[in-house]
C-alpha positions as CSV (number, residue, x, y, z in Angstrom):
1,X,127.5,-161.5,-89.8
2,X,124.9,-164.4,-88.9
3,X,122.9,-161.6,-86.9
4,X,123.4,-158.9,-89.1
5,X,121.4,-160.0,-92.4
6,X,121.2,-156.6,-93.8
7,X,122.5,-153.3,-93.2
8,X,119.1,-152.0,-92.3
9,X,119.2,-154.4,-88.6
10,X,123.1,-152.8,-88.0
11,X,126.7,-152.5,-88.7
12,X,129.7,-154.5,-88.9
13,X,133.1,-153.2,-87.6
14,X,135.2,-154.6,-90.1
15,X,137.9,-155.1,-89.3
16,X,137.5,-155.9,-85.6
17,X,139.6,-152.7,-83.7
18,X,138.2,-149.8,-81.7
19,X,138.6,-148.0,-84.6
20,X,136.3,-149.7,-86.9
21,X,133.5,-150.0,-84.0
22,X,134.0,-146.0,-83.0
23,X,133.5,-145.3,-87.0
24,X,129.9,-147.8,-86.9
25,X,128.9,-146.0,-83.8
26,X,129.7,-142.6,-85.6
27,X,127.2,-144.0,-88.6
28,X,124.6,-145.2,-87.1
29,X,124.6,-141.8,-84.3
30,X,124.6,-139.8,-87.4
31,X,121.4,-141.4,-88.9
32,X,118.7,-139.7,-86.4
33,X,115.8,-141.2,-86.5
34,X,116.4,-143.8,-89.2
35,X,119.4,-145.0,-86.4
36,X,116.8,-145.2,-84.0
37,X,114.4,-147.3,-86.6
38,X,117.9,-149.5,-87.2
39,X,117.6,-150.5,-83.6
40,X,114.2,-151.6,-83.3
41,X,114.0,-153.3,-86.6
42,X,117.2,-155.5,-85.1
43,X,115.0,-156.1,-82.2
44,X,112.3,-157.5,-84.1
45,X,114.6,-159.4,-86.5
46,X,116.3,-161.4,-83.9
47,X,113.1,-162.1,-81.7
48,X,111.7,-163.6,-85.6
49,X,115.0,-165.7,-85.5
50,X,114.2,-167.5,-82.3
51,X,117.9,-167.9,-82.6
52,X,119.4,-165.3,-79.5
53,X,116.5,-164.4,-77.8
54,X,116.2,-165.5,-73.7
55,X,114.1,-168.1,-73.5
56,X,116.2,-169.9,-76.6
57,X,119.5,-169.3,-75.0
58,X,118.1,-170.6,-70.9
59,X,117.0,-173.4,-73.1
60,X,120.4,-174.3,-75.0
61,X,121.9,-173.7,-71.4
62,X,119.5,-176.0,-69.8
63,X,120.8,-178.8,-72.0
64,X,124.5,-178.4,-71.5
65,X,124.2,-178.1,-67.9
66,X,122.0,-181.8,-68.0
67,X,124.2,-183.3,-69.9
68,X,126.9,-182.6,-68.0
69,X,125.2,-183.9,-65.3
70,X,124.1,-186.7,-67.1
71,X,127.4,-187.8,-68.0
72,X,129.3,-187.5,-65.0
């Protein structure tokens, strides 16, 4: 839900079974185009976020890996 904002960046699989994420699959496949537009407007949203792209993540990483040598 944090990454999803809006229905217009994906879908949630609710509740969590193969079920629910075969029927958001089915939804956004049946959209076309505006599926395709779905994806790259998630794209765009999460890069804007700074919060799960690469270079944030290596980062986070970076600092649990010296810490833990730092405190050993």
């Amino acid at each position: 839900p944090e990454i999803l904002a809006t229905p217009e960046i994906g879908r949630l699989a609710d509740p969590i079974t193969a079920e629910a994420f075969a029927a958001a699959i089915r939804e956004v496949l049946s959209l076309g185009d505006r599926g395709s537009s779905m994806g790259a407007k998630a794209r765009l949203s999460l890069r804007g976020q700074g919060r799960f792209d690469i270079a944030t993540g290596r980062e986070r990483l970076k600092k649990i890996y010296l810490g833990a040598l730092n405190a050993s």
